[in-house]
N, CA, C and O atoms as a Tinker XYZ file with bonds, in Angstrom:
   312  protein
     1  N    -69.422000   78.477000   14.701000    73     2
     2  CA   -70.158000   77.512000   13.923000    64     1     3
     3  C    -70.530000   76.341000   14.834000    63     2     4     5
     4  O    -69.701000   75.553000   15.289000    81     3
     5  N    -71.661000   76.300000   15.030000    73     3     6
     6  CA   -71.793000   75.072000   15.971000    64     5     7
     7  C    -72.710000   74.093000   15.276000    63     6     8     9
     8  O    -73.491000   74.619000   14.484000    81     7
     9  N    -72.766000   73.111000   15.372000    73     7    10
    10  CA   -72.935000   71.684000   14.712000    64     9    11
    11  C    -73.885000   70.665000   15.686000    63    10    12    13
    12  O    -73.823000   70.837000   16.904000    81    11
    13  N    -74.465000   69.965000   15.323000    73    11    14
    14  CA   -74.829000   68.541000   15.673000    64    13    15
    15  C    -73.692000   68.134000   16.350000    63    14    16    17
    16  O    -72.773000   67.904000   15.564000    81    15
    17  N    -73.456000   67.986000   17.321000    73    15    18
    18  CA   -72.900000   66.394000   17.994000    64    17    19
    19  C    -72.656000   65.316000   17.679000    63    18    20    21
    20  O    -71.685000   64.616000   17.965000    81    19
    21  N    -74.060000   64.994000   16.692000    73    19    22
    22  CA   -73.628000   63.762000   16.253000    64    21    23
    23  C    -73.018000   63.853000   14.966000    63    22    24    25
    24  O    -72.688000   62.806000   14.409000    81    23
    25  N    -72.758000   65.296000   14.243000    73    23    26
    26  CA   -72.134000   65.080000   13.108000    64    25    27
    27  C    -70.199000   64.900000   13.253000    63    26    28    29
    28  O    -69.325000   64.273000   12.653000    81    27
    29  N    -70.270000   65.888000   14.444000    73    27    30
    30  CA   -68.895000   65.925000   15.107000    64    29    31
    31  C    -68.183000   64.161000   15.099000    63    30    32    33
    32  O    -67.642000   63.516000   14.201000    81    31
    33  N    -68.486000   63.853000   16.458000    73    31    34
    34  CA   -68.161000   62.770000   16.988000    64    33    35
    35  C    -68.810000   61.606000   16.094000    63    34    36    37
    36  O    -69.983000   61.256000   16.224000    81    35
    37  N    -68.014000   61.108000   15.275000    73    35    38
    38  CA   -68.289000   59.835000   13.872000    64    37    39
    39  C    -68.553000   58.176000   15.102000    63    38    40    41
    40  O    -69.550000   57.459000   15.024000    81    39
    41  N    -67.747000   58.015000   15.796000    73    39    42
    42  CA   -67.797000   56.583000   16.638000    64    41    43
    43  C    -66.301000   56.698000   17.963000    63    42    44    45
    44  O    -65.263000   57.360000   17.997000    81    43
    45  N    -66.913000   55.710000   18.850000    73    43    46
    46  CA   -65.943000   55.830000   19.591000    64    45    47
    47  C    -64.630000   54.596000   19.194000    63    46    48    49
    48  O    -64.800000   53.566000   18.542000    81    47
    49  N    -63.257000   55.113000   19.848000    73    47    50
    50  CA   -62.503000   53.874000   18.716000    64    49    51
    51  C    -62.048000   52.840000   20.580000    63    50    52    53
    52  O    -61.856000   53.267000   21.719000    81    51
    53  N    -62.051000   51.742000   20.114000    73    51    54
    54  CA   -61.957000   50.823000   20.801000    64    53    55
    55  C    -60.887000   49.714000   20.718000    63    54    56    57
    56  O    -61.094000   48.541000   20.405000    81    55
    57  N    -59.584000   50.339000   21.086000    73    55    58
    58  CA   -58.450000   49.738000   20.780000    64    57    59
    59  C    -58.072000   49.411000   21.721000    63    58    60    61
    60  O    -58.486000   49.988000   22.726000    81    59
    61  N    -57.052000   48.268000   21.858000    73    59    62
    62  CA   -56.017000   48.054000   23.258000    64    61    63
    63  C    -55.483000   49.421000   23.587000    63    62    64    65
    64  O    -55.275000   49.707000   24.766000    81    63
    65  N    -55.203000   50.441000   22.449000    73    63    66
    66  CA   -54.031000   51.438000   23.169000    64    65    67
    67  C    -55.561000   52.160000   23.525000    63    66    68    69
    68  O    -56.012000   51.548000   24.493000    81    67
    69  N    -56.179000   52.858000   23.245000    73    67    70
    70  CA   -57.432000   53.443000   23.391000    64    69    71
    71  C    -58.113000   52.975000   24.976000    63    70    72    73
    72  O    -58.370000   53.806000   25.847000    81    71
    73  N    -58.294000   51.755000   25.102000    73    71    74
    74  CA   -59.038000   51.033000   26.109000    64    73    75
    75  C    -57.700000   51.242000   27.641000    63    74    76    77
    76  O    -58.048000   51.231000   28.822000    81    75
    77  N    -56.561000   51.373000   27.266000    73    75    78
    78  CA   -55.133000   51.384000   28.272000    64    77    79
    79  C    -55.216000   52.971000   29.060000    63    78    80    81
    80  O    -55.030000   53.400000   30.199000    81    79
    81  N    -55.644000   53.580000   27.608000    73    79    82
    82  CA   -55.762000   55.462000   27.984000    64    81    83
    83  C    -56.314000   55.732000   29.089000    63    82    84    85
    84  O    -56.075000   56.269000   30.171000    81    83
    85  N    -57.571000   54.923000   28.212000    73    83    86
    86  CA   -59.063000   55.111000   29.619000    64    85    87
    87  C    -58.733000   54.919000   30.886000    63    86    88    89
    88  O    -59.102000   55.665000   31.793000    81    87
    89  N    -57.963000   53.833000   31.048000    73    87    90
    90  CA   -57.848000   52.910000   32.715000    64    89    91
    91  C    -56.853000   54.189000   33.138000    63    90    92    93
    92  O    -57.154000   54.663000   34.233000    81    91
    93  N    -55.608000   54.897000   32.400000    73    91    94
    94  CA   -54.393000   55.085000   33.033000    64    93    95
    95  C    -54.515000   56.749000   33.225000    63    94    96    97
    96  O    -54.179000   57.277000   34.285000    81    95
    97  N    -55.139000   57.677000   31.854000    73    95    98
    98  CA   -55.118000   58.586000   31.835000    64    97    99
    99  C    -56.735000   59.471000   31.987000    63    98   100   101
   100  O    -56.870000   60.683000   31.822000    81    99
   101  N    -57.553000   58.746000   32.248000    73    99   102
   102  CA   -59.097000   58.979000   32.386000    64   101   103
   103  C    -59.351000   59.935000   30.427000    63   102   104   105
   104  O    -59.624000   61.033000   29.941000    81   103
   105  N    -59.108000   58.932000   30.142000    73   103   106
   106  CA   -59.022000   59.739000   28.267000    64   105   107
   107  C    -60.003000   58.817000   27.471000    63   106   108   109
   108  O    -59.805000   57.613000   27.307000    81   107
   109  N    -61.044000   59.486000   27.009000    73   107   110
   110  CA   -61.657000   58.816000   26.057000    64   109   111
   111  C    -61.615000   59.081000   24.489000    63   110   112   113
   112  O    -61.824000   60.193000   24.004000    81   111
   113  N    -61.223000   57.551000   23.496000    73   111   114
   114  CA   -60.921000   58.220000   22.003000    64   113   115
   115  C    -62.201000   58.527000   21.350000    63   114   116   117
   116  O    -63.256000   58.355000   21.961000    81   115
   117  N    -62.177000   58.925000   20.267000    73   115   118
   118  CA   -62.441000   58.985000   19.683000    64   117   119
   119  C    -62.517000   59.534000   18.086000    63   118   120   121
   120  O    -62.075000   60.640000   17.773000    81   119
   121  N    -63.228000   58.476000   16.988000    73   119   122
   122  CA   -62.913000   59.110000   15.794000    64   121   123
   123  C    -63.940000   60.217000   15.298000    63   122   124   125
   124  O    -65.056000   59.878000   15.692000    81   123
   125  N    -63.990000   61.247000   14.683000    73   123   126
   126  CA   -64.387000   61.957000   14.422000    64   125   127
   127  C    -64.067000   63.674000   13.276000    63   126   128   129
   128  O    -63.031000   64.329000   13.164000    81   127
   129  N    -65.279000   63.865000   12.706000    73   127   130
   130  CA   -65.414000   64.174000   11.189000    64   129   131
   131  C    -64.046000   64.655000   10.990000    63   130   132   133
   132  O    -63.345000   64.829000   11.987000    81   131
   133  N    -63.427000   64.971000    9.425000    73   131   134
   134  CA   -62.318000   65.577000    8.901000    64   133   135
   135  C    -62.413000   66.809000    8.832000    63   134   136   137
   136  O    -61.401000   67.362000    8.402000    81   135
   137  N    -63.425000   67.585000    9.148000    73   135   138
   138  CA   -63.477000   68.986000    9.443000    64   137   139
   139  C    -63.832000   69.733000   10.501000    63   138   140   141
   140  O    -64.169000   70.917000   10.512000    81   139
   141  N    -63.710000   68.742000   11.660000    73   139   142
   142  CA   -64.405000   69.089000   12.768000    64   141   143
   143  C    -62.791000   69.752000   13.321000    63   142   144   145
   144  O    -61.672000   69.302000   13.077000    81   143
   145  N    -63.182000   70.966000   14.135000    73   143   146
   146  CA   -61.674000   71.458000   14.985000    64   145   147
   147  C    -61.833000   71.225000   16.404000    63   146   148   149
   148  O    -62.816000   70.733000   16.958000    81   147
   149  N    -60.618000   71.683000   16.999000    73   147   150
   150  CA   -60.914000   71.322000   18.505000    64   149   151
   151  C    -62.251000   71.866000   19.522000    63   150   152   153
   152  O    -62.893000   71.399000   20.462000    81   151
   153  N    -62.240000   72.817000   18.920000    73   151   154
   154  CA   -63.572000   73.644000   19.539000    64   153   155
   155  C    -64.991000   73.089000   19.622000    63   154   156   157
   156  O    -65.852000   73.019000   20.499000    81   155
   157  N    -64.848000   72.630000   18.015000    73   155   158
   158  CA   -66.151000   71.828000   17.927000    64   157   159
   159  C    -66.245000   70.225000   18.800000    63   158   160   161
   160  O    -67.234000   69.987000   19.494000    81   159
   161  N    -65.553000   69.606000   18.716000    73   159   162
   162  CA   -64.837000   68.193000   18.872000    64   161   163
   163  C    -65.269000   68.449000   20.659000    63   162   164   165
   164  O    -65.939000   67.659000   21.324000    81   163
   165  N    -64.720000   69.665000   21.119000    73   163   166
   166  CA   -64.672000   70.199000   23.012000    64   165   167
   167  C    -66.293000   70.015000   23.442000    63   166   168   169
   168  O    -66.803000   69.103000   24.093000    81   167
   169  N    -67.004000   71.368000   22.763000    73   167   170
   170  CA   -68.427000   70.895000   22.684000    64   169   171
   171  C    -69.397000   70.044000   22.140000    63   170   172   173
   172  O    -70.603000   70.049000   22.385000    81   171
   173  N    -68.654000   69.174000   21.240000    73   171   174
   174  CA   -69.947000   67.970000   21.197000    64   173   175
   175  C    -69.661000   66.504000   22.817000    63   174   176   177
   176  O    -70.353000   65.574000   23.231000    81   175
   177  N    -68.841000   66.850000   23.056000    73   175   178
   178  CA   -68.278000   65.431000   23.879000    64   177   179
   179  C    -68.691000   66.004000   25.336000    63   178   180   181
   180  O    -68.901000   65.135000   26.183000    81   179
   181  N    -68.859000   67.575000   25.803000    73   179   182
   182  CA   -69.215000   68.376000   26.609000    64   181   183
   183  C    -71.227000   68.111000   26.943000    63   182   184   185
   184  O    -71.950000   67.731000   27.865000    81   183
   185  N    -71.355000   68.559000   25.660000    73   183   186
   186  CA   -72.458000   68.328000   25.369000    64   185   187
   187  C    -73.549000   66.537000   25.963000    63   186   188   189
   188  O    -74.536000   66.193000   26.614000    81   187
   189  N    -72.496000   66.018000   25.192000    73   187   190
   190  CA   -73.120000   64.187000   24.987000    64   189   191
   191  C    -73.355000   63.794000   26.311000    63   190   192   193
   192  O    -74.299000   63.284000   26.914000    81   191
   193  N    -71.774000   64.332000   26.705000    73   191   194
   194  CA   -71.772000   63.580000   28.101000    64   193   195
   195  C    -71.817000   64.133000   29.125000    63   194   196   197
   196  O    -71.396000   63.418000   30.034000    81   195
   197  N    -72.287000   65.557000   29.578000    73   195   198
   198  CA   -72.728000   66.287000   30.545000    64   197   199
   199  C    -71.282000   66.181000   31.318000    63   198   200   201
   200  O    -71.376000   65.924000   32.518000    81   199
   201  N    -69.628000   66.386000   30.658000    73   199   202
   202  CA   -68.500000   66.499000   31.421000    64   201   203
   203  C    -67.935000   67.750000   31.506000    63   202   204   205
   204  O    -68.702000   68.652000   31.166000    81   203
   205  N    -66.936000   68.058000   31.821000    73   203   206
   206  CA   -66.054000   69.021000   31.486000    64   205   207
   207  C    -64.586000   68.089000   30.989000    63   206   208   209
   208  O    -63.927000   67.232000   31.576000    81   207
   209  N    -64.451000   68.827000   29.422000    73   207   210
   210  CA   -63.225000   68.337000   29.025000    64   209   211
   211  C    -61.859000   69.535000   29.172000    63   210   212   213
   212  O    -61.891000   70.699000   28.773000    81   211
   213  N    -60.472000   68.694000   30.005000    73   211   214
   214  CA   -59.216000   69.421000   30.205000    64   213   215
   215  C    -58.883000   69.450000   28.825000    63   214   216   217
   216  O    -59.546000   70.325000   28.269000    81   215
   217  N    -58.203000   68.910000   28.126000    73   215   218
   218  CA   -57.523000   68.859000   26.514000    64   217   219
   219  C    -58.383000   68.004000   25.502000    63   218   220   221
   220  O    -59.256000   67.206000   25.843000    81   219
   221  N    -58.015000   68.287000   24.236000    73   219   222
   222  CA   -58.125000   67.548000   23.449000    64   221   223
   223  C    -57.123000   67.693000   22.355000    63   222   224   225
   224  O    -56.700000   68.660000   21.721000    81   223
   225  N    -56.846000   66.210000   22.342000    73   223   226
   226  CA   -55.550000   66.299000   20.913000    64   225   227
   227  C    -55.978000   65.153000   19.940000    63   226   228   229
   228  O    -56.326000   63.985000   20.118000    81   227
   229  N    -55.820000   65.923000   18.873000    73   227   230
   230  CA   -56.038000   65.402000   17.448000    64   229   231
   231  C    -54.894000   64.407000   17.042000    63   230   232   233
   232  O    -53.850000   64.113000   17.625000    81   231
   233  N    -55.345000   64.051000   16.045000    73   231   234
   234  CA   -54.229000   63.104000   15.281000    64   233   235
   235  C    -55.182000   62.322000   13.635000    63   234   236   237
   236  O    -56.123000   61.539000   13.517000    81   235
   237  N    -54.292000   63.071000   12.638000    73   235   238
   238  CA   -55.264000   62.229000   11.254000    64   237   239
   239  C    -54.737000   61.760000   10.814000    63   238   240   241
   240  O    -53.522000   61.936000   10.729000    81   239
   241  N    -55.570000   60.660000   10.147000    73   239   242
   242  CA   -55.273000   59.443000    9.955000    64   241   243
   243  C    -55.137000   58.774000    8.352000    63   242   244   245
   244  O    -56.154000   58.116000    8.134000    81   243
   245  N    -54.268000   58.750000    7.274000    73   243   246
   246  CA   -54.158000   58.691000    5.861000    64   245   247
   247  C    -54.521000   57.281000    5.816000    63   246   248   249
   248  O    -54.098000   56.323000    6.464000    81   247
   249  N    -55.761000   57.414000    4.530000    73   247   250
   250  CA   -56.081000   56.037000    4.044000    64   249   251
   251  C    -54.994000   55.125000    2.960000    63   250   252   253
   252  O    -54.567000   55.493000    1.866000    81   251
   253  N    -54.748000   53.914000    3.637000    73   251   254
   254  CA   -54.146000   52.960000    3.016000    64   253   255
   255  C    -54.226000   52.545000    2.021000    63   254   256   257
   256  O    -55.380000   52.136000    1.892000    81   255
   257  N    -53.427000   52.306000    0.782000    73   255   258
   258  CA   -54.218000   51.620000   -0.443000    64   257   259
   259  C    -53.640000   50.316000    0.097000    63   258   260   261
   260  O    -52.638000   49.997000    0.736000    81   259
   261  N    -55.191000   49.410000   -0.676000    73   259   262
   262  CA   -54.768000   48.003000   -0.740000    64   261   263
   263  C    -55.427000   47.867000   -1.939000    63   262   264   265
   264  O    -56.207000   48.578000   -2.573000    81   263
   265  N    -54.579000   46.021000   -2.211000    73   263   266
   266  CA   -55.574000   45.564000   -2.948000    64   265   267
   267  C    -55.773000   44.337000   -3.094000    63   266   268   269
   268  O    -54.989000   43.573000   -2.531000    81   267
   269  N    -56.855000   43.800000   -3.874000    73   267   270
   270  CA   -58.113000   42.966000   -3.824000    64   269   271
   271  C    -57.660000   42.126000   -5.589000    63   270   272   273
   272  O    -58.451000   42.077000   -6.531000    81   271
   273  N    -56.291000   41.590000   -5.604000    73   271   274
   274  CA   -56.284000   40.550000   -7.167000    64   273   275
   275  C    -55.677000   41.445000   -7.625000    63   274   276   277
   276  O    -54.597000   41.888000   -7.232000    81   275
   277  N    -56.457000   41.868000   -8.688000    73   275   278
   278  CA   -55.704000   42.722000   -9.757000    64   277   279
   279  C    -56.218000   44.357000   -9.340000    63   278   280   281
   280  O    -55.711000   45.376000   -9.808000    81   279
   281  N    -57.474000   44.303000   -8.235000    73   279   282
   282  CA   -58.097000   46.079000   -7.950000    64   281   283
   283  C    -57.114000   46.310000   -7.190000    63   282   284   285
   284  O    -56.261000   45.520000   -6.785000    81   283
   285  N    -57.303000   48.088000   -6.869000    73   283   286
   286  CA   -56.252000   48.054000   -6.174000    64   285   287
   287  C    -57.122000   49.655000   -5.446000    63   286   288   289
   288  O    -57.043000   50.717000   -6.064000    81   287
   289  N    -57.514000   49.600000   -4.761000    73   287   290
   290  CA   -58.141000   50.761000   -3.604000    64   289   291
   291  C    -58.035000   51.583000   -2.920000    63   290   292   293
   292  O    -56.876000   51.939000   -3.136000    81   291
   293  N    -58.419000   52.209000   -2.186000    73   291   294
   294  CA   -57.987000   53.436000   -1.021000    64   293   295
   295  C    -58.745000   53.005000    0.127000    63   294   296   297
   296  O    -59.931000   52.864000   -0.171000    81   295
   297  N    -58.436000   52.694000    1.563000    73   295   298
   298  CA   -59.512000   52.917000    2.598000    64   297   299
   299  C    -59.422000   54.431000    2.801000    63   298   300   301
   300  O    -58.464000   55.117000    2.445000    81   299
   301  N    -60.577000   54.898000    3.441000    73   299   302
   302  CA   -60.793000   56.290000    3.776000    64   301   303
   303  C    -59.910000   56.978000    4.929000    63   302   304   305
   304  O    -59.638000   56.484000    6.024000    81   303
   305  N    -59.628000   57.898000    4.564000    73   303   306
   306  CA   -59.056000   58.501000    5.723000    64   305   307
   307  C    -59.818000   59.285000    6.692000    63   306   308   309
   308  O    -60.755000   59.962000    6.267000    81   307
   309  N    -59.570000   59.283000    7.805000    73   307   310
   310  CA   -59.567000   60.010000    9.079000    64   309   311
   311  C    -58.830000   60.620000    9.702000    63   310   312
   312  O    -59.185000   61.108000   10.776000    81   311
């Protein structure tokens, strides 16, 4: 099943631990779709960026409820 690229790869994430990866482990994050698998995830980032990728490891992410007074919400998960 091969896909858009850009449906794969949602944004790149830009964190202190994320931004530390880059410098230490040549690793770039990123977030991306809830149904995307490694395969797909390998060739869109292959694709984008004309690299060759060694690994890729996942990790998902459960949305938080908060709330807002008396609402009370879900952020989305990833």
């Amino acid at each position: 099943m091969n896909r858009d690229p850009r449906n794969v790869l949602v944004k790149p994430l830009m964190t202190e631990k994320s931004m530390q990866r880059k410098e230490e482990f040549n690793a770039i994050t990123f977030q991306v779709s809830v149904d995307a698998n490694k395969v797909e995830i390998r060739q869109a980032v292959e694709k984008v960026f004309n690299v060759k990728v060694a690994t890729v490891r996942t990790a998902s992410h459960e949305g938080k409820w908060k709330r807002l007074g008396k609402f009370e919400g879900r952020r989305p998960a990833w």
